[in-house]
C-alpha atoms as one frame of an Amber mdcrd trajectory, in Angstrom:
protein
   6.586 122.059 -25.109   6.743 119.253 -22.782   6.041 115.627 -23.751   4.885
 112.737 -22.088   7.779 110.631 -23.735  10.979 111.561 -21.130  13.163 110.301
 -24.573  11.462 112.804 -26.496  11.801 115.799 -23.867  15.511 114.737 -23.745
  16.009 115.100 -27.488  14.365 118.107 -27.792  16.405 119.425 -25.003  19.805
 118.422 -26.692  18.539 119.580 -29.913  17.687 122.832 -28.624  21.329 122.753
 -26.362  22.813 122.154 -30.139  21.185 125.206 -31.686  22.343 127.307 -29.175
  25.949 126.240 -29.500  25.420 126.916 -33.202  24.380 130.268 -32.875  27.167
 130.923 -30.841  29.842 129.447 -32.642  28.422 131.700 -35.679  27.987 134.684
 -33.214  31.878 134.071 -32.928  33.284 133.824 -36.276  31.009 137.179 -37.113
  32.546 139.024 -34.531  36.260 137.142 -36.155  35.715 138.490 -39.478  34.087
 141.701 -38.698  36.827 142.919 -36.026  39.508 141.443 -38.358  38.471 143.687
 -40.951  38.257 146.562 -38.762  41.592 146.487 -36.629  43.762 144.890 -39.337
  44.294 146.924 -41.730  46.801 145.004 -44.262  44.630 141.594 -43.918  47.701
 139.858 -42.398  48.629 139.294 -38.951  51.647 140.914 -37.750  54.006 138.690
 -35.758  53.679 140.103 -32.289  50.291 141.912 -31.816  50.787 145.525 -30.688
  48.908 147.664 -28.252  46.835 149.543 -30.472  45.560 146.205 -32.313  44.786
 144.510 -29.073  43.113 147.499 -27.758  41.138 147.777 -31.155  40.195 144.128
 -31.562  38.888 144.525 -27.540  37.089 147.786 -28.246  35.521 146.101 -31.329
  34.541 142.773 -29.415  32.932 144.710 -26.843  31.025 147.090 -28.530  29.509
 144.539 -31.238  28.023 141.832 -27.437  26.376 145.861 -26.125  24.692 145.964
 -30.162  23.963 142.022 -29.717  22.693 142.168 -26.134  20.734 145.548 -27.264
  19.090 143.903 -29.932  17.912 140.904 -27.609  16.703 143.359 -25.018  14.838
 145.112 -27.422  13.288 142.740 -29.720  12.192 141.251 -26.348  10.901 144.011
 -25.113   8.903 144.487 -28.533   7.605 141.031 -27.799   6.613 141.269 -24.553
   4.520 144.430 -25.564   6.856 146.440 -22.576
């Protein structure tokens, strides 16, 4: 949705730049909470992070972007009628 007005186009591009970094910044603090609750069992951080929690909290990170990027694939696959 281009305008005529260059202000206008550069507003709506730095509005749209801010939603993204929203999204992301949310996409983020999901993945936190949800990993937290997964790989730490006693809801406290232990002083020196071991090898099975680092390993866990990867694992987790990783396989919750594959669901996210699955989703977006998908749903835009739906919408493209592919």
């Amino acid at each position: 949705m281009e305008s005529a007005d260059p202000q206008l186009n550069r507003f709506l591009h730095q509005l749209q730049a801010e939603t993204q970094r929203q999204k992301f910044t949310e996409q983020v603090h999901t993945l936190t909470g949800r990993c937290w609750d997964v790989c730490f069992s006693d809801y406290r951080p232990p002083s020196k992070m071991d090898g099975k929690t680092q390993t866990c909290i990867q694992n987790c990170v990783n396989r919750m972007i594959d669901a996210s990027n699955f989703m977006v694939e998908h749903l835009s696959k739906m919408n493209g009628g592919v």
